[in-house]
Structure formats: C-alpha cells, structure tokens
C-alpha positions in Angstrom: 37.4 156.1 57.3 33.9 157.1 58.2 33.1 160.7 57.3 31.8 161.4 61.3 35.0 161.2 62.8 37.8 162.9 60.5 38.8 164.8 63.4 40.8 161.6 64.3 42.4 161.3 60.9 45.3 164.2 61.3 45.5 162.5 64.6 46.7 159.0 63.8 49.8 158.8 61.6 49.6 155.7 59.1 52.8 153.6 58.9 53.1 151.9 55.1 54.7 148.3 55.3 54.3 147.5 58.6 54.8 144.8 60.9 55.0 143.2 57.2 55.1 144.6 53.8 51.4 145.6 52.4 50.3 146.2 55.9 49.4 150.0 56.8 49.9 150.1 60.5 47.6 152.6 62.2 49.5 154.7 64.6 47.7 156.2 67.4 51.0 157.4 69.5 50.4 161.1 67.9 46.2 161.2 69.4 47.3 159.8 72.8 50.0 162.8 72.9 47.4 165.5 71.7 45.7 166.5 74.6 42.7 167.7 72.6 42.5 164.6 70.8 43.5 162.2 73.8 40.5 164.1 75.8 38.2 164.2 72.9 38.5 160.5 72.5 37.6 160.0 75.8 34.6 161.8 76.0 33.3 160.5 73.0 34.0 156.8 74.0 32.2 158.3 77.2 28.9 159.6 75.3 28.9 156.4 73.3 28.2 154.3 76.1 26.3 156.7 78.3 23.1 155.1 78.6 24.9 151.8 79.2 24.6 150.3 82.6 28.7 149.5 83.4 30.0 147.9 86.8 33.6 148.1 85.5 35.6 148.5 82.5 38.1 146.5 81.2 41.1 147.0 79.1 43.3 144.8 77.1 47.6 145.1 77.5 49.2 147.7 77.0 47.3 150.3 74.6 43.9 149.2 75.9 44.2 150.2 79.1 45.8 153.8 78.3 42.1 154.2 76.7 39.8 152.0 79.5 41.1 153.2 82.9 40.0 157.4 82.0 36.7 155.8 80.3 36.3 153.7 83.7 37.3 157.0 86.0 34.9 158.9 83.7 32.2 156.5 83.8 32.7 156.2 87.9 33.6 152.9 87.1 35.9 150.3 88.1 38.8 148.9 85.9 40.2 145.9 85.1 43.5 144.8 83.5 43.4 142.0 80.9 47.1 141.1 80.3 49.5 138.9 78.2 50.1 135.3 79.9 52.5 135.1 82.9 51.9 139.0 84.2 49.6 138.7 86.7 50.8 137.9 90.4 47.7 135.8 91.6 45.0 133.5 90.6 44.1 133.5 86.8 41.7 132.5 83.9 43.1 132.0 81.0 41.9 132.3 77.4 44.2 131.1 74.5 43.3 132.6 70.9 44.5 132.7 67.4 46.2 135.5 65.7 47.3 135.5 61.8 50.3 133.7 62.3 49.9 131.6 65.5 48.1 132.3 69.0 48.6 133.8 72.1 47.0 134.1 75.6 45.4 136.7 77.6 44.7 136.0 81.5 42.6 138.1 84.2 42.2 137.8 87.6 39.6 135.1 89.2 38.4 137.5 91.1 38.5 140.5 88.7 34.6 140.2 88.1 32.0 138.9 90.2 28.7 137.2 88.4 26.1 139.2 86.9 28.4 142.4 86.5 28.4 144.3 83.6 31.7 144.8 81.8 32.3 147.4 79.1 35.1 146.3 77.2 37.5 148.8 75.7 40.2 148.8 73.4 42.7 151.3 71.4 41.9 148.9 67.8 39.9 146.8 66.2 40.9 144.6 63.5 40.6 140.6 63.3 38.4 141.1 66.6 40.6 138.1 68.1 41.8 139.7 71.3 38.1 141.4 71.6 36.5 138.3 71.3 38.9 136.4 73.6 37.8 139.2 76.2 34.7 138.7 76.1 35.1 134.7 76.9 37.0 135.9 79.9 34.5 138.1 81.5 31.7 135.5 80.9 33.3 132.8 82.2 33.9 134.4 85.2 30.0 135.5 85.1 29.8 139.0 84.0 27.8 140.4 81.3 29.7 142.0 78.6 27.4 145.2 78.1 30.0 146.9 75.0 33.2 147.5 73.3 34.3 150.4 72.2 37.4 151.5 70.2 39.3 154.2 69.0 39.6 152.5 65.8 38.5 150.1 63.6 40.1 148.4 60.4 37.2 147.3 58.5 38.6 145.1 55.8 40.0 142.7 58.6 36.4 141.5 59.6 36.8 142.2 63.4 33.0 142.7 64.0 32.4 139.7 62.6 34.0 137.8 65.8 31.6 140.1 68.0 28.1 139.2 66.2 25.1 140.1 68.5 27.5 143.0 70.9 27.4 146.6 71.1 30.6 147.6 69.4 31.6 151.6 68.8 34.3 153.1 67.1 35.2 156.4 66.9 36.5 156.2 63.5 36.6 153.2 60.8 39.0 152.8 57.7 
C-alpha cells in the first residue's frame, strides 16, 4: 500500500482466501461504515479531481455508486448509474467485457450522457481495470468525454491501469 494513504489501511479489513484460495479480498464494508473514513474518502476523491471540469459522474453497480453519487452531490454534479445487464427499465447501450473466468455486461441509459460531456468515472476498486475500462467505452460511445477515474483502492499486482493507458486515474490508496 502506498505510504500517503495508511489512514485507509485500519479501515479496510483484508479477507485471506477469497472468492478463491490465494486471493486476499479487500474489504471496504468497515470504511463505508466509519463515518470519518466514509467522509474522508469522499473529500479526498473530491480534492483529487478538483480542478477537473465534470458534467456528471458515474458509478459502476453496486459499490461504485455508494462512492460516485456523494462525489457527484459534492462536485454539484450529476450522476449516473452503470448497472449489470437486464436492470435498467428503458433504452440501453450495452458493453460486454471479460473477467478472469468468463465475461459479463454492463448497460447505461441512451440518454444517460449527451455528446461532448465530461464524465468522471468512479469506482470503490481497481484491479484487472475490466469494468473501468468497459465504462469508459460506454460513456464515449454515447459521446461524452471521460475526464477521470478515481478509486478507493487499487490492487496493483492485477495490472488495472494498464487497461486505462493515457486516463487520469486516482486512488486513495494502492496495495
């Protein structure tokens, strides 16, 4: 983890052996329930982007939006929900990506962004950058400018910034 942000550490319980074993899942239930923490990362998602231009931000199902709709209400921003296939009621683009084992599908509305506006892009983890980068296909097919993404954090050894060459990414803390 990166020395700047060890405040996070005590803040996000590490779970050995899971989904699979050899995997350390990164828990951040315990920093969403601290509201020091839970503000904290707000604001600092907040100051990371302040001198960003943003129309709207958007957050990917489900964690992702606990994190991108205060940073949007912060920002005096719009938000937008990017969800799993099948839960939006109207009109959707669709993206399909791979995951380690497979793929899967994220869809937002058609009319969720209008062309030429810029999108901050936020997140609760990144690690393969799959979902993020998926995202990002979204919102410029539909014409907006992905301006950033920003994460709570970021598993390093799993490459994700490699998907999102050429973006703004932030994280508030890596391991």
């Amino acid at each position: 983890m990166t020395p700047n942000a060890t405040w996070i550490s005590g803040l996000v319980r590490d779970i050995p052996d899971y989904p699979e074993p050899g995997v350390t899942f990164r828990d951040i239930t315990p920093l969403l329930g601290d509201a020091e923490g839970f503000t904290r990362s707000i604001t600092e998602l907040v100051h990371r982007f302040a001198d960003v231009p943003v129309d709207r931000v958007l957050g990917m199902e489900a964690r992702g939006f606990i994190v991108a709709a205060p940073v949007a209400y912060r920002m005096g921003a719009g938000f937008i929900p990017v969800r799993k296939a099948g839960k939006l009621p109207w009109a959707v683009v669709r993206e399909e990506y791979q995951l380690e084992y497979g793929s899967d599908k994220l869809e937002i509305h058609r009319d969720a962004i209008h062309p030429g506006e810029r999108i901050l892009v936020i997140d609760d983890v990144l690690a393969t950058g799959g979902t993020a980068a998926a995202t990002c296909r979204l919102v410029e097919a539909l014409g907006g400018v992905v301006v950033g993404l920003g994460f709570l954090i970021e598993i390093e050894q799993l490459g994700g910034r490699g998907q999102l060459k050429g973006r703004l990414v932030e994280s508030l803390a890596r391991y």
